[in-house]
C-alpha positions, -999 to 999 in steps of 0.1 A, spaced: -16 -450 -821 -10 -488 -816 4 -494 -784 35 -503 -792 42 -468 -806 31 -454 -772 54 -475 -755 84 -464 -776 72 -431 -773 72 -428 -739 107 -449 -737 120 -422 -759 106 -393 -737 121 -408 -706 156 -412 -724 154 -377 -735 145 -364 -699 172 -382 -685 195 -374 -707 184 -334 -702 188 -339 -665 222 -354 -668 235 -326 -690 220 -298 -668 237 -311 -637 269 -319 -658 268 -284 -670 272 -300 -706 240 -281 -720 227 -246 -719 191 -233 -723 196 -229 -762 204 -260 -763 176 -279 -741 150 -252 -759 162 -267 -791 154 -302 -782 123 -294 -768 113 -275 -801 127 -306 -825 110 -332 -803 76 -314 -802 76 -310 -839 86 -345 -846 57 -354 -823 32 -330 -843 47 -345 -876 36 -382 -857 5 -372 -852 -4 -354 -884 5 -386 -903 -18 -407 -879 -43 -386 -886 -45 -386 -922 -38 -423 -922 -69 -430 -896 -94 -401 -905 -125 -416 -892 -111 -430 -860 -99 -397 -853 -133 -385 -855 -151 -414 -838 -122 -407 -808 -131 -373 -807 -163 -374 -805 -161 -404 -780 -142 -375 -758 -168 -349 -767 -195 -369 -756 -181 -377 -722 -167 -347 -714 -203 -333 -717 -219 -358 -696 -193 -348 -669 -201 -311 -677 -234 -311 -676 -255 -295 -648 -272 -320 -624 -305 -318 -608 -307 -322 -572 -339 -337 -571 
């Protein structure tokens, strides 16, 4: 993601959780209601993603295995020599 789609992503996120706070202390929502959010934003997220992906394959990968390989080096046993 470029990072002005991470900043209106996040934007977005805080909007929502205020607006969630503000209705739960309002009374104006119930639980059905938030968990229905929730559900519609994580799958719009999921939808986000799944189109990066398949528009930016091999950076995916190279990302990936960027995290692989450093998450191994910080996994890996070390010898107390």
């Amino acid at each position: 993601m470029d990072n002005e789609s991470t900043t209106g992503a996040r934007t977005d996120l805080e909007n929502l959780t205020d607006q969630i706070e503000e209705g739960v202390r309002s009374g104006r929502y119930s639980w059905a209601q938030i968990q229905d959010a929730v559900v519609t934003r994580t799958r719009e997220a999921a939808e986000t993603t799944d189109q990066y992906v398949r528009e930016n394959p091999w950076k995916v990968v190279g990302i990936a295995a960027g995290l692989g390989f450093v998450l191994g080096l910080l996994m890996a046993p070390r010898s107390d020599d």
